[in-house]
MOPAC internal coordinates of N, CA, C and O (Angstrom, degrees):
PM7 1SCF
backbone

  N    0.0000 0     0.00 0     0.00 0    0    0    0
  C    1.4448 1     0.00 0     0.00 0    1    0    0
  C    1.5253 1   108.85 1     0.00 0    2    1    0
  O    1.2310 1   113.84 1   -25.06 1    3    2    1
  N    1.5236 1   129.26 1   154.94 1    3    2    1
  C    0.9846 1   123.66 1  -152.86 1    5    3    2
  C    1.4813 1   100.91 1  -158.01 1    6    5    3
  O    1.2310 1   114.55 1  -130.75 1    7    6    5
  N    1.4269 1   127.93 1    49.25 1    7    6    5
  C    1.4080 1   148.45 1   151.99 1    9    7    6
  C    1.4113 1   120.48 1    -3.86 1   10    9    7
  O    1.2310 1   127.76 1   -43.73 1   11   10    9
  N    1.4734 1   102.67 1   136.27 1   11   10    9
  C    1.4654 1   103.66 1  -179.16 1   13   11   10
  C    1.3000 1   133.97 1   -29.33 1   14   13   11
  O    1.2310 1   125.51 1   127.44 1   15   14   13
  N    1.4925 1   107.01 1   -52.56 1   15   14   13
  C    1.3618 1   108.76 1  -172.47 1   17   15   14
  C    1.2644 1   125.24 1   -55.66 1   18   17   15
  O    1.2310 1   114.87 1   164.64 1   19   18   17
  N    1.7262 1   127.33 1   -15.36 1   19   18   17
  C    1.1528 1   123.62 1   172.72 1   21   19   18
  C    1.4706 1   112.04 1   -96.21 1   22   21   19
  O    1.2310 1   118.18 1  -153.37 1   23   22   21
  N    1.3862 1   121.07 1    26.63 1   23   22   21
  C    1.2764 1    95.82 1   168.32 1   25   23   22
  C    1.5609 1    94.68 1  -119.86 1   26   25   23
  O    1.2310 1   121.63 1    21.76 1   27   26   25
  N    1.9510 1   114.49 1  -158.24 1   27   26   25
  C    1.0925 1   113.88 1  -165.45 1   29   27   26
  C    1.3728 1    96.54 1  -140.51 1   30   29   27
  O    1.2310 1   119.14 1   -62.91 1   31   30   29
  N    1.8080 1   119.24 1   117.09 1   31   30   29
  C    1.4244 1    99.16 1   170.84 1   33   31   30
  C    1.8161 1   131.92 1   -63.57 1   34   33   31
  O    1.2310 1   118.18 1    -8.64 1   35   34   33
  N    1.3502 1   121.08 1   171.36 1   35   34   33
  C    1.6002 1   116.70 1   173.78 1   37   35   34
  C    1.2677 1   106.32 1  -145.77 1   38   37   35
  O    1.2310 1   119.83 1   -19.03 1   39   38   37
  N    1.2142 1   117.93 1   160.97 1   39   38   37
  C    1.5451 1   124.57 1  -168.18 1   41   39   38
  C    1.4207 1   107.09 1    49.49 1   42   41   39
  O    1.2310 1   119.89 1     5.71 1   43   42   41
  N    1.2472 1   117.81 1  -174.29 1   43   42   41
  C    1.7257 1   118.79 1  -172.27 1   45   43   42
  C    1.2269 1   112.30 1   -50.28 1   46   45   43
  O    1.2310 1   102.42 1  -162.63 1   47   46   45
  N    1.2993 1   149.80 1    17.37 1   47   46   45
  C    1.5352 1   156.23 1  -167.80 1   49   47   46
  C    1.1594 1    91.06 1   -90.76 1   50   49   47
  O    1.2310 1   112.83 1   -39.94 1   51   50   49
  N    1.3085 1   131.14 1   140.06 1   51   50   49
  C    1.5658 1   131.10 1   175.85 1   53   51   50
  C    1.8396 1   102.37 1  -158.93 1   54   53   51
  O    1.2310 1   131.03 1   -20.66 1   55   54   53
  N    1.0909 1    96.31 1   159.34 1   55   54   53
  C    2.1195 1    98.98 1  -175.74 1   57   55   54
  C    1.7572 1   114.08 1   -80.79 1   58   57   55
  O    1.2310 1   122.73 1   -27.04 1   59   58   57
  N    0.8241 1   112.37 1   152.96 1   59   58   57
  C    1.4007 1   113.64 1  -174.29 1   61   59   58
  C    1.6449 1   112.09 1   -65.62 1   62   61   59
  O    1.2310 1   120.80 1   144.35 1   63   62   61
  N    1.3986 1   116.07 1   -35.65 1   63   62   61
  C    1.7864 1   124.90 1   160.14 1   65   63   62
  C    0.8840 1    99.26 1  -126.24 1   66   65   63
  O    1.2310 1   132.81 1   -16.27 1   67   66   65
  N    1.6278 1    92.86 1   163.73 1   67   66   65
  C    1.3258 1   109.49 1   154.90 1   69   67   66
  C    1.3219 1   128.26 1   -34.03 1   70   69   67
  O    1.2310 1   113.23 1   108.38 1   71   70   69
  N    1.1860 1   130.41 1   -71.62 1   71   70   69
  C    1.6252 1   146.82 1  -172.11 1   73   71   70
  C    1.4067 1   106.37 1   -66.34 1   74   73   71
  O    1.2310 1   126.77 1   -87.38 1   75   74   73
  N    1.5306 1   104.59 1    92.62 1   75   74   73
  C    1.3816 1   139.01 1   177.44 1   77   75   74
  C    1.9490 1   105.63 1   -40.27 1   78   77   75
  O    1.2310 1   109.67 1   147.56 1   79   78   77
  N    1.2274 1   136.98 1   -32.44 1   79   78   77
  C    1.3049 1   150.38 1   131.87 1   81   79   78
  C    1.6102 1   135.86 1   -57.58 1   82   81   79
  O    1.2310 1   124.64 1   156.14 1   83   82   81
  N    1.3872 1   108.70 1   -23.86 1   83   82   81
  C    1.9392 1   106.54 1   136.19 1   85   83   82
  C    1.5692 1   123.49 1  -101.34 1   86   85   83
  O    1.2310 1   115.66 1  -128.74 1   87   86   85
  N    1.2662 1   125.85 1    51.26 1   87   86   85
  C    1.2896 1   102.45 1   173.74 1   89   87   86
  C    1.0335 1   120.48 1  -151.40 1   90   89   87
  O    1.2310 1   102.88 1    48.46 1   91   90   89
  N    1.8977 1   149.01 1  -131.54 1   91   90   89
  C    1.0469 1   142.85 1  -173.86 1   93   91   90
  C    1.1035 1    96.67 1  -178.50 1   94   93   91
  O    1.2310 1   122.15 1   -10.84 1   95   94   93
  N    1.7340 1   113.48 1   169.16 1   95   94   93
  C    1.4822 1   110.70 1   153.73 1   97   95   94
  C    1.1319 1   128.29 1  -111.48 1   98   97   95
  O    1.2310 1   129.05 1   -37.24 1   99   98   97
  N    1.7022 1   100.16 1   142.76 1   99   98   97
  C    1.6282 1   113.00 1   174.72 1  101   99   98
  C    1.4677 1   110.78 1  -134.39 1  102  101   99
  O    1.2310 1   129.54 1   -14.94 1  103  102  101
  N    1.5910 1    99.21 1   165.06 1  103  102  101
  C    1.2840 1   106.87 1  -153.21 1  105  103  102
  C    1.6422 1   135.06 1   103.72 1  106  105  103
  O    1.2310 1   124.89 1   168.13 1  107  106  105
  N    1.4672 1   108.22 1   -11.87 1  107  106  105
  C    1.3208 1   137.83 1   177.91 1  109  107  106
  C    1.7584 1   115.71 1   -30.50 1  110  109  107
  O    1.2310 1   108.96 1  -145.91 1  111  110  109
  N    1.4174 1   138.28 1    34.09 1  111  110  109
  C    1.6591 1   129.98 1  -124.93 1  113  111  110
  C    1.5950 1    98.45 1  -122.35 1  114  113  111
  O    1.2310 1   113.14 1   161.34 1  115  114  113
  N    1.5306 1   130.57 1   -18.66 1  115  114  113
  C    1.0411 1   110.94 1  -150.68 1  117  115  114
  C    1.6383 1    81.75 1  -142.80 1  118  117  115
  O    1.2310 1   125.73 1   -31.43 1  119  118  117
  N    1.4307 1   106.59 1   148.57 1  119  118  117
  C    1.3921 1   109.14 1   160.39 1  121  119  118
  C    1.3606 1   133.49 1   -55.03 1  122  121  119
  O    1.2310 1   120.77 1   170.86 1  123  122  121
  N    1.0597 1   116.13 1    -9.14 1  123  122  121
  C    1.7579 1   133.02 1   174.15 1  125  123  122
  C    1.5244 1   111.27 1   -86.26 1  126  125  123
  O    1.2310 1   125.71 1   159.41 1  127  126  125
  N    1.5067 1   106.64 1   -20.59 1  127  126  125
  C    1.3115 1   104.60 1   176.22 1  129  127  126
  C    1.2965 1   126.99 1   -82.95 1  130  129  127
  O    1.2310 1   106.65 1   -26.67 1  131  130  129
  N    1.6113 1   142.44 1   153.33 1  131  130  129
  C    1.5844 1   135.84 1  -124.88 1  133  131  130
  C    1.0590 1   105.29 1  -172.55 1  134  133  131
  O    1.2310 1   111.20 1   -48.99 1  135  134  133
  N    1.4928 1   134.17 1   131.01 1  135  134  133
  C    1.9045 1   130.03 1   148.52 1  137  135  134
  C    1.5777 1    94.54 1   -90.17 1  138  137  135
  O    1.2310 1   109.37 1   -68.57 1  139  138  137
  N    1.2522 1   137.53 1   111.43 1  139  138  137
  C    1.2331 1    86.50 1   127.02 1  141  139  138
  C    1.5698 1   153.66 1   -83.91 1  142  141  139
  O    1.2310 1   114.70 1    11.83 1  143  142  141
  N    1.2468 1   127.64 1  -168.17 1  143  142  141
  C    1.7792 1   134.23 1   166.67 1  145  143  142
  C    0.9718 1    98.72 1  -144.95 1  146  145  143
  O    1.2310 1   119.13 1   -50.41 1  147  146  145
  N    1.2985 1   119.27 1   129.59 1  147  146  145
  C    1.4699 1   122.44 1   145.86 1  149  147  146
  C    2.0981 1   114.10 1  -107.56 1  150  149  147
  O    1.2310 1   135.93 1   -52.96 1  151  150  149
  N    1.6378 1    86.76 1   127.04 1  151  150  149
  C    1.4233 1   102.11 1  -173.89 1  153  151  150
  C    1.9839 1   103.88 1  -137.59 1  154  153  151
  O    1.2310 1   109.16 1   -27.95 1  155  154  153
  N    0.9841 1   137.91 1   152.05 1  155  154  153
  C    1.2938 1   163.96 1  -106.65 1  157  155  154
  C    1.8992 1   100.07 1  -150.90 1  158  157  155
  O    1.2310 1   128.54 1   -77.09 1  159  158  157
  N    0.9077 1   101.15 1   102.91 1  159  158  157
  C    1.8934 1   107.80 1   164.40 1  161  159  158
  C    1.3829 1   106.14 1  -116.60 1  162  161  159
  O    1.2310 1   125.09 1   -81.09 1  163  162  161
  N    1.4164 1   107.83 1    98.91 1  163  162  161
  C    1.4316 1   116.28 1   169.36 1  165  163  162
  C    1.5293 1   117.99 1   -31.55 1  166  165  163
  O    1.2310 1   129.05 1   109.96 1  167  166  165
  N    1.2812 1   100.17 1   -70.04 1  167  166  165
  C    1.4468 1   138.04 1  -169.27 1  169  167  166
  C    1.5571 1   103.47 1   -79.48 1  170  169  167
  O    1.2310 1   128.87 1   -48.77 1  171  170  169
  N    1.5036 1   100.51 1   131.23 1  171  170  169
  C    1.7705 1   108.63 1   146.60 1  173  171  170
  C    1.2319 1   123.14 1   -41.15 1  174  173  171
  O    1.2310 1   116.36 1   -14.19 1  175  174  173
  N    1.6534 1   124.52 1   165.81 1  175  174  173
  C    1.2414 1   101.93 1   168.09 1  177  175  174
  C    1.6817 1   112.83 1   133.30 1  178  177  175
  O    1.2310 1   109.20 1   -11.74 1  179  178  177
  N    1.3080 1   137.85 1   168.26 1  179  178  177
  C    1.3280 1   140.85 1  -162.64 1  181  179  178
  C    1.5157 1    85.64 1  -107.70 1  182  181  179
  O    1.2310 1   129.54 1   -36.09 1  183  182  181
  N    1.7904 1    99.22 1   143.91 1  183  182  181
  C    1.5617 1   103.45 1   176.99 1  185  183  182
  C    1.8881 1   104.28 1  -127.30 1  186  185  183
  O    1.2310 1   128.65 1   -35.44 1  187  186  185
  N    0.7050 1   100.95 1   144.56 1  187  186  185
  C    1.2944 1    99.68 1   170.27 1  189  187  186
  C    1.2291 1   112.26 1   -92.40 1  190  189  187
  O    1.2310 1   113.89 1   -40.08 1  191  190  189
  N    1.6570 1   129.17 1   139.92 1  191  190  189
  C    1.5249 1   124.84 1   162.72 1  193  191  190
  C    1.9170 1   114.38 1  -134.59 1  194  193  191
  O    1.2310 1   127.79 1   -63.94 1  195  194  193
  N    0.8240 1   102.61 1   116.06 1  195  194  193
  C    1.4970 1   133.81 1  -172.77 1  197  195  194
  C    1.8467 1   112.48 1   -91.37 1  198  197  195
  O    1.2310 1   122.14 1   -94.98 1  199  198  197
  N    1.4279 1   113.50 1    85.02 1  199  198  197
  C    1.8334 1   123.77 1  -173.52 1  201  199  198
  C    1.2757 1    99.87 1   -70.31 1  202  201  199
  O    1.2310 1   100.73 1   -70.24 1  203  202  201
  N    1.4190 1   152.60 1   109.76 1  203  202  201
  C    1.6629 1   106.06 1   137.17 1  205  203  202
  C    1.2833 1   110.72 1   -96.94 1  206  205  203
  O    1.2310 1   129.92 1   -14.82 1  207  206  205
  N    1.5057 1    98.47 1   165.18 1  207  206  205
  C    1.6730 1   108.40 1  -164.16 1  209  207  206
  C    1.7521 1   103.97 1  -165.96 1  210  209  207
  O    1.2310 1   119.64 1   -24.91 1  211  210  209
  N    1.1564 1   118.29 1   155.09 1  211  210  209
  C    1.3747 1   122.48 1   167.19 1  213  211  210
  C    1.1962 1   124.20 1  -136.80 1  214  213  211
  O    1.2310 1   115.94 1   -57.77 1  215  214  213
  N    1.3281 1   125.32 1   122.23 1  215  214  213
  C    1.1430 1   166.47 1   123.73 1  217  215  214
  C    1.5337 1   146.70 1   -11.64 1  218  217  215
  O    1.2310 1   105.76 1   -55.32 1  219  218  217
  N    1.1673 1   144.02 1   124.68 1  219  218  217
  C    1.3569 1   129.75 1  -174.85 1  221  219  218
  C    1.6115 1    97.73 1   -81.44 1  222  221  219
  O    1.2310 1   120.29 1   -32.82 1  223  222  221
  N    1.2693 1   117.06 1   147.18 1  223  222  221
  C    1.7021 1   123.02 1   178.93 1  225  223  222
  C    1.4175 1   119.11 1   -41.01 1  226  225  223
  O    1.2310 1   121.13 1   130.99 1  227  226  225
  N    1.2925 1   115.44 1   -49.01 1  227  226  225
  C    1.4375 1   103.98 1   163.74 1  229  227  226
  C    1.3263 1   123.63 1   -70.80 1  230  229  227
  O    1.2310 1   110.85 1  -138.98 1  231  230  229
  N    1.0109 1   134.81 1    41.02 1  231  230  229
  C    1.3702 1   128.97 1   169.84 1  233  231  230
  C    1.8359 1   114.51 1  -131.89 1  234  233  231
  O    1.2310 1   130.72 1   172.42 1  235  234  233
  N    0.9594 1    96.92 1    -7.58 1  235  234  233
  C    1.6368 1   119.50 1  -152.26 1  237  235  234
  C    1.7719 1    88.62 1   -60.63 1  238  237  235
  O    1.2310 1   116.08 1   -44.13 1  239  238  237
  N    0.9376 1   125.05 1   135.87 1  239  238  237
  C    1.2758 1   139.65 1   177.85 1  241  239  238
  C    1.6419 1   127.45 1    77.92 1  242  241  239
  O    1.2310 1   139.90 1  -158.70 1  243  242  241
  N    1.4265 1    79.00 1    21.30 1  243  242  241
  C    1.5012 1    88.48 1  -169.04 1  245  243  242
  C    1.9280 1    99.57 1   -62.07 1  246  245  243
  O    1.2310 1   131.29 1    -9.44 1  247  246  245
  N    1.4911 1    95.81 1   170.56 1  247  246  245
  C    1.1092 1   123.15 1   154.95 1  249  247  246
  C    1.4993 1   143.40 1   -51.32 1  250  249  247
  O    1.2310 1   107.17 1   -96.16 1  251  250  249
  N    1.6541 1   141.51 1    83.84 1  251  250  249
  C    1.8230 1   138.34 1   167.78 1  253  251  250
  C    1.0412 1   101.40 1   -90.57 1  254  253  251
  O    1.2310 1   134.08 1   -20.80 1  255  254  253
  N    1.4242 1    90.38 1   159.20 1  255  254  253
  C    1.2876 1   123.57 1  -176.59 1  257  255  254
  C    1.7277 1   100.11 1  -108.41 1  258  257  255
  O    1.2310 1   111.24 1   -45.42 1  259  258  257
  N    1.4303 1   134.10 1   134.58 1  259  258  257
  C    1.2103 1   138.38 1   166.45 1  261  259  258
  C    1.4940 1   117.92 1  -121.99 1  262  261  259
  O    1.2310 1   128.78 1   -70.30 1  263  262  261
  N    1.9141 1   100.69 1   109.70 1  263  262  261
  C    1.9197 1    80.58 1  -163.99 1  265  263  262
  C    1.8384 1    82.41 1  -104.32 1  266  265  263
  O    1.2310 1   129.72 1    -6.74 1  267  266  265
  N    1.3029 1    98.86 1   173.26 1  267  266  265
  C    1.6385 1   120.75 1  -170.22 1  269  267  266
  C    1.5009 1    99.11 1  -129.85 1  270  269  267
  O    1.2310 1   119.21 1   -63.58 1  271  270  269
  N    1.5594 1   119.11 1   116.42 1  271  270  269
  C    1.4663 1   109.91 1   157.58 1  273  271  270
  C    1.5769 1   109.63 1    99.17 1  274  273  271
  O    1.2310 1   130.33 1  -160.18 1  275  274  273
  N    1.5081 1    97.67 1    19.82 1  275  274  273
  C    1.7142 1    71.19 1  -170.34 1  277  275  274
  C    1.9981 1    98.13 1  -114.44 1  278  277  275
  O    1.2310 1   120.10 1   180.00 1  279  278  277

Protein backbone atom coordinates (compact mmCIF):
# COMPACT_ATOMS: atom_id res chain seq x y z
CA UNK A 1 0.00 0.00 0.00
CA UNK A 2 1.27 3.27 -0.82
CA UNK A 3 -0.55 6.14 1.29
CA UNK A 4 -1.09 9.57 0.73
CA UNK A 5 1.57 11.03 2.31
CA UNK A 6 4.04 9.87 -0.18
CA UNK A 7 2.68 11.21 -2.98
CA UNK A 8 2.49 14.85 -4.31
CA UNK A 9 -0.60 16.70 -5.33
CA UNK A 10 -0.63 18.80 -9.00
CA UNK A 11 -2.89 21.18 -10.46
CA UNK A 12 -5.61 22.37 -7.93
CA UNK A 13 -5.41 18.93 -5.99
CA UNK A 14 -4.06 19.82 -2.64
CA UNK A 15 -4.02 17.53 0.93
CA UNK A 16 -6.55 17.95 3.40
CA UNK A 17 -3.57 19.27 6.17
CA UNK A 18 -0.78 20.27 6.34
CA UNK A 19 0.96 17.07 7.72
CA UNK A 20 1.60 15.13 4.62
CA UNK A 21 1.07 11.80 7.14
CA UNK A 22 -2.53 13.03 8.35
CA UNK A 23 -4.18 13.73 5.31
CA UNK A 24 -5.64 13.01 1.88
CA UNK A 25 -6.53 14.52 -1.23
CA UNK A 26 -9.11 16.99 -1.95
CA UNK A 27 -10.04 18.99 -4.55
CA UNK A 28 -9.74 16.19 -7.17
CA UNK A 29 -12.23 18.33 -10.06
CA UNK A 30 -10.57 18.73 -13.25
CA UNK A 31 -8.80 16.50 -15.60
CA UNK A 32 -5.55 18.44 -15.19
CA UNK A 33 -5.63 17.52 -11.76
CA UNK A 34 -2.79 14.76 -10.58
CA UNK A 35 -0.96 12.89 -7.46
CA UNK A 36 1.87 12.01 -8.43
CA UNK A 37 4.09 8.77 -6.80
CA UNK A 38 7.02 7.73 -7.76
CA UNK A 39 7.62 3.96 -6.81
CA UNK A 40 10.23 1.37 -8.33
CA UNK A 41 9.31 -2.20 -10.07
CA UNK A 42 12.35 -4.08 -9.96
CA UNK A 43 11.03 -6.72 -12.02
CA UNK A 44 9.25 -6.97 -15.45
CA UNK A 45 5.97 -7.95 -15.35
CA UNK A 46 2.01 -7.13 -14.81
CA UNK A 47 1.26 -4.85 -11.79
CA UNK A 48 -1.72 -4.52 -10.26
CA UNK A 49 -2.99 -1.00 -8.95
CA UNK A 50 -5.85 -0.78 -6.58
CA UNK A 51 -7.29 3.47 -6.02
CA UNK A 52 -9.62 3.96 -3.24
CA UNK A 53 -11.24 7.17 -3.39
CA UNK A 54 -14.63 8.85 -2.84
CA UNK A 55 -16.75 10.44 -4.86
CA UNK A 56 -20.12 12.20 -5.16
CA UNK A 57 -22.77 9.45 -6.65
CA UNK A 58 -22.76 10.72 -9.88
CA UNK A 59 -19.43 10.23 -10.60
CA UNK A 60 -18.90 6.78 -9.27
CA UNK A 61 -17.21 4.76 -11.89
CA UNK A 62 -15.80 7.23 -13.52
CA UNK A 63 -12.88 7.00 -15.63
CA UNK A 64 -8.32 7.26 -14.52
CA UNK A 65 -5.86 7.62 -16.23
CA UNK A 66 -2.58 5.51 -15.05
CA UNK A 67 0.61 6.72 -16.77
CA UNK A 68 3.87 4.41 -16.28
CA UNK A 69 7.39 5.85 -16.84
CA UNK A 70 7.05 9.19 -17.26
Amino acid sequence: MLPARDGAPLGEMRRSAQAPNCSYFVNWRKTSDARRLECRGDDGGTYVVTLDYTCPAADVGSTLELRVGE
